[in-house]
N, C-alpha and C positions, 0 to 999 in steps of 0.2 A: 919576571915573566908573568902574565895574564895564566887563569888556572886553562884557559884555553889552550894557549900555549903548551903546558907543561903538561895537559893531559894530552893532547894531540902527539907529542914527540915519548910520552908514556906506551902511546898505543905503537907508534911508528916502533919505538923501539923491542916489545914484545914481538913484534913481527906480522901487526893486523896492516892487509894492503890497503890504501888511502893514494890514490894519485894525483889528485891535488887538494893537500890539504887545506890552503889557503881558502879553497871552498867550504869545508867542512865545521859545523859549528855546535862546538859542546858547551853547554851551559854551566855556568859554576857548582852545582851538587851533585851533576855524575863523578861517580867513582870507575875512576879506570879499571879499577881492580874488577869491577861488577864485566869486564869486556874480557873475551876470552882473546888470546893472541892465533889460535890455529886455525886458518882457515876465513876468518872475516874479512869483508872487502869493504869499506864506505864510499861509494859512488862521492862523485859530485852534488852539493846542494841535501848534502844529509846533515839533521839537525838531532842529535841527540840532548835531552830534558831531563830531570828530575834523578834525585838521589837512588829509587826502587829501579832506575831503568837497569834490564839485562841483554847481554847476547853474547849467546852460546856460539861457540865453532862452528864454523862453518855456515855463517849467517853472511848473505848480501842482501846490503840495504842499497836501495835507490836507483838499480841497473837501467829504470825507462826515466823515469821523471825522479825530483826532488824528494823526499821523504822526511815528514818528521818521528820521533818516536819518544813518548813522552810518560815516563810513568809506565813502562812497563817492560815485560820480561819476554826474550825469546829464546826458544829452547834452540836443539841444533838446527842447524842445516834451514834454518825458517829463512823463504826469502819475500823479501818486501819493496817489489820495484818502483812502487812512490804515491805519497799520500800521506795523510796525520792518522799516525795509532797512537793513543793517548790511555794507560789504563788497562789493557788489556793484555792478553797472553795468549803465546803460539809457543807450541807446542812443538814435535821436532819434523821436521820435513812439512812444515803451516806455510800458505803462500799468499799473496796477494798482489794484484796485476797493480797499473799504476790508478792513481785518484783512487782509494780506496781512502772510506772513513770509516775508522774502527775505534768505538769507545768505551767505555767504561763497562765492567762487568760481563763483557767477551771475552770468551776461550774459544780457540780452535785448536783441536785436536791435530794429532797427528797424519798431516799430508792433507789436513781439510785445507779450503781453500775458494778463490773467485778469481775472475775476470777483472779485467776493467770496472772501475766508476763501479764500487758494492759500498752500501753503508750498513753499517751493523752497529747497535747498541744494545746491551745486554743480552745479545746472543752467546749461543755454544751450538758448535757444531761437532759433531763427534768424529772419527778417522775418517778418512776419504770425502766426506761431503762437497760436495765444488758448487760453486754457484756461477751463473752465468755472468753477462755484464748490465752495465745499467739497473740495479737491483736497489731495492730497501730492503732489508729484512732483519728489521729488530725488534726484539720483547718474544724470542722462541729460540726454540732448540729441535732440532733437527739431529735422526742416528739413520742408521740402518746402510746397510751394504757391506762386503767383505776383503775390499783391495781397491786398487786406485782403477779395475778393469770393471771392477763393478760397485758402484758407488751411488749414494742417495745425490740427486741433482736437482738441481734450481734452476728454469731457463731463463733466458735475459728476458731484462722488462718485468720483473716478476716484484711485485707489492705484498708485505705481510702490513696488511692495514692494522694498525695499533694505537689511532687516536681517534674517537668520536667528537663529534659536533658539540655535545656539553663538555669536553672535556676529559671524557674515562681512558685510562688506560686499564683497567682491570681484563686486559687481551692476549694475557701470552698466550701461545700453541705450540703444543706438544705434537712434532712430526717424525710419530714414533714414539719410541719411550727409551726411560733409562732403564730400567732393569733388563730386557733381553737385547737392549743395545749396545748396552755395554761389552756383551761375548763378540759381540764383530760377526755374528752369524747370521744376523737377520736379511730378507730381503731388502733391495733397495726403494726408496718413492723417489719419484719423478713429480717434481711441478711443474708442466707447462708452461714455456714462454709466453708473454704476452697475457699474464694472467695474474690473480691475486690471492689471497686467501684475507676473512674477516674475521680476526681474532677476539674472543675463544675458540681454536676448534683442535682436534685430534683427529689424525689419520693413523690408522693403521701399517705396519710394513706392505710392502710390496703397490702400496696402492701410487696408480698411474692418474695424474689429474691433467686431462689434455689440454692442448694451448688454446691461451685464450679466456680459461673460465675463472669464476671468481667464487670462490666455496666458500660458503657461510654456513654448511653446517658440517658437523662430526661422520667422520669414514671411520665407524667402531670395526668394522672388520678388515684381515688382513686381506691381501692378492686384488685388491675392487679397481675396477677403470670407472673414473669420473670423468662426466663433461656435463656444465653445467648451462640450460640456456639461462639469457636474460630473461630479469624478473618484469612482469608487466609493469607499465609506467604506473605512478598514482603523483596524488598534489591531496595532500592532510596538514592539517595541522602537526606543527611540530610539538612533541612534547618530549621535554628535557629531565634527564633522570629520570626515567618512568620505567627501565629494568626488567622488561618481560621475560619473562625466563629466567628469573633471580637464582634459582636453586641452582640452574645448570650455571651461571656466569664462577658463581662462586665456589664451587664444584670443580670446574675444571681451572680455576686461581690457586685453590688448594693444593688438588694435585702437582700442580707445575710447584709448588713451590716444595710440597712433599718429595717431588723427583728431585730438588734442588738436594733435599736433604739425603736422599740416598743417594746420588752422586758425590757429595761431600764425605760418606761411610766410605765411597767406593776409592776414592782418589785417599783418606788416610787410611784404609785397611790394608787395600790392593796396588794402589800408582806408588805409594811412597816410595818404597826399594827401587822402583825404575829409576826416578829421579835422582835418589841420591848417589846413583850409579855414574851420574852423568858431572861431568864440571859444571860449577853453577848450578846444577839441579836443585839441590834445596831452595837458592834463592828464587827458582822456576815457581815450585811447589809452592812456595809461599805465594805466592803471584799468583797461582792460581786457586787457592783457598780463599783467595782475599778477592779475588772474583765472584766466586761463587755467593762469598755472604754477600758483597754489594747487590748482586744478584738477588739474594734471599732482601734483602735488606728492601730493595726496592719495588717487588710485586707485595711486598706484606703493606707497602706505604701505600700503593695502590687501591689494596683490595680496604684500608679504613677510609684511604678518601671516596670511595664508591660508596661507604656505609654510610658514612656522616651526610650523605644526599635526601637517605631512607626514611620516609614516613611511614606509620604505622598502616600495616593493609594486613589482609588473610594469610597470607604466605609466608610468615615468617621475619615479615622486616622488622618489627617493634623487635622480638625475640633477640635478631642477630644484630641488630644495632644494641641491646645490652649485652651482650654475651660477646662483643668481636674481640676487646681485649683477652678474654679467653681462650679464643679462638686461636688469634694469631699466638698466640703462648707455647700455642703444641708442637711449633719449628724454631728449628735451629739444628747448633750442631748435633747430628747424631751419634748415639754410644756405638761406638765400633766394634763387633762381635764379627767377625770373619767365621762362614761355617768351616768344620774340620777338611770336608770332602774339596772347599775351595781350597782352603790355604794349605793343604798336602797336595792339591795340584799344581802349585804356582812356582815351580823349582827355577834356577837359575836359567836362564836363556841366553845364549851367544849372541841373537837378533834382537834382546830388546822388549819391552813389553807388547809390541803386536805380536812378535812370533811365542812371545808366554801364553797370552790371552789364546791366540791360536790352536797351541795347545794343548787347552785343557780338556780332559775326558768329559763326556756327556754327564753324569756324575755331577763332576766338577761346575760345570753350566749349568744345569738345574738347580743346583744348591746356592750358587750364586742370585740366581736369578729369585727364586723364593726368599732369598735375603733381602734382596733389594726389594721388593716389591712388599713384602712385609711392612716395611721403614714408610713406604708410601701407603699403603691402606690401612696401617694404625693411626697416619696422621688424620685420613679422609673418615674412617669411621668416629675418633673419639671427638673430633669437628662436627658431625652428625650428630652425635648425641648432645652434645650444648646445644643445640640448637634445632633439637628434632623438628618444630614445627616446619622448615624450611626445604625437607625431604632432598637433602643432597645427593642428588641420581651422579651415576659416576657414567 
């Protein structure tokens, strides 16, 4: 028998439903073992890939359209009615409608989720997040809201622009943050359908950006309604790699990849006991650690190919083009130090890690939250100091 064969009547036999297998296609380095038997369905036209792939109970794959799944891990009850996820990790009650492309270095959280036709690359989205349909939205991370009735939301048609005309991706955006997003308390943003955002930028919670507009600059404050008009025409010369507003470009690269790394404290200090609560959770947890650095891995490749553009001017570029290997030096994993006030609030929960995080005493959230954000403005300050001429405004 074909390892096809043998894993198909592996799965059939643990008790995962498959009703026509003859459809169903596993490639020679999934490990059946990696497939939970309680509760999974594989639709017709589902293509399971690669040795890392998981899924947890209670996962249906493929209920609208074909689906493939390639290289990655899904926690429980995740479903995914059809499209290629390659790489990435959902997390338990994660969803996604059909034609979804989902790649490398994407996490979604629990009960995050889209519509129809959404592509995602090196995205995270934290609990609840939903996205509308017809969507790009890669190279950011998006938190804020506190249940699936109130949620951060994306409307259809909605662009997170992340590639310039020369080339730069140095564009993630921060819609929200990790550190008080992580409590699941924050208010939720709304981005308007039919609209886009031009990365770098940062919003604030609660902030509403109406349909239609396309933000190109930073919402530092929380509760703000945006609507943006169009900018008057012009015809200039094009000038490639010219970087105006170098401090803030690199500034808010920093940060995103600083919040990369307080999420990474957060997920081994705080998620790990959820996970390994769970069947297959370890192998989830790795899957998603190993998102994260691709994540880390790939804005840090970013922000040297934007340096190596750099000629010497006033601002700081001679300085931060010698100084960036030191720069990017100051991320990666970070020491995990859970304050006392969090982890004495973080006791066993019947419900799971949203009803822990739930929770926890104000206490408990504050101390969190000055953890986390500590981990991000040690990395943004001692990057400042390498490179003071460059005046990294946060």
């Amino acid at each position: 028998m074909s390892h096809r064969d043998t894993a198909l009547q592996a799965l059939l036999d643990k008790g995962v439903r498959i009703p026509h297998p003859a459809s169903v296609d596993i490639a020679d380095h999934v490990d059946p073992a990696r497939i939970s038997g309680e509760g999974v369905t594989l639709h017709p036209g589902t293509r399971l890939r690669g040795a890392s792939t998981v899924v947890s109970a209670g996962c249906t794959l493929g209920a609208e359209t074909p689906v493939t799944v390639e290289d990655s891990q899904l926690g429980p009850n995740v479903d995914l009615k059809g499209g290629y996820v390659s790489r990435a990790v959902f997390l338990e009650g994660a969803n996604m409608g059909s034609g979804a492309h989902v790649r490398e270095g994407s996490i979604l959280e629990e009960e995050a989720g889209g519509a129809h036709t959404v592509g995602l690359k090196q995205t995270i989205l934290f609990p609840f997040v939903t996205l509308g349909s017809l969507i790009n939205f890669c190279d950011c991370l998006m938190s804020g809201g506190t249940s699936r009735s109130d949620h951060s939301e994306v409307g259809s048609s909605y662009i997170h622009f992340n590639f310039t005309p020369d080339g730069n991706k140095t564009t993630a955006s921060l819609f929200g943050d990790v550190p008080r997003g992580v409590m699941l308390d924050q208010p939720p943003i709304f981005l308007g359908g039919q609209g886009g955002a031009v990365g770098p930028v940062y919003t604030g919670f609660g902030t509403v950006v109406g349909a239609g507009s396309i933000l190109r600059s930073d919402v530092m404050d929380d509760g703000m309604l945006v609507t943006v008009d169009d900018p008057p025409g012009k015809v200039r010369p094009a000038a490639k790699h010219s970087y105006r507003r170098l401090g803030r470009i690199i500034a808010r690269n920093l940060t995103y990849v600083g919040s990369l790394d307080a999420l990474e404290a957060w997920y081994r200090g705080v998620r790990q006991p959820f996970f390994a609560a769970q069947e297959l959770g370890g192998l989830v947890y790795e899957g998603a650690l190993a998102a994260l650095a691709s994540a880390r891995a790939e804005r840090l490749k970013r922000v040297k190919a934007l340096v190596a553009h750099l000629e010497d001017g006033d601002d700081g570029r001679g300085q931060l083009r010698e100084r960036i290997d030191d720069v990017l030096a100051l991320f990666g994993t970070p020491e995990v130090a859970v304050p006392d006030a969090l982890a004495g609030g973080l006791g066993p929960s019947e419900g799971g890690y949203l009803a822990a995080i739930r929770g926890l005493s104000g206490e408990a959230r504050s101390a969190g939250t000055a953890w986390l954000q500590g981990i991000v403005d040690d990395r943004l300050d001692r990057a400042a100091g390498l490179v003071p001429a460059l005046e990294l405004g946060r």
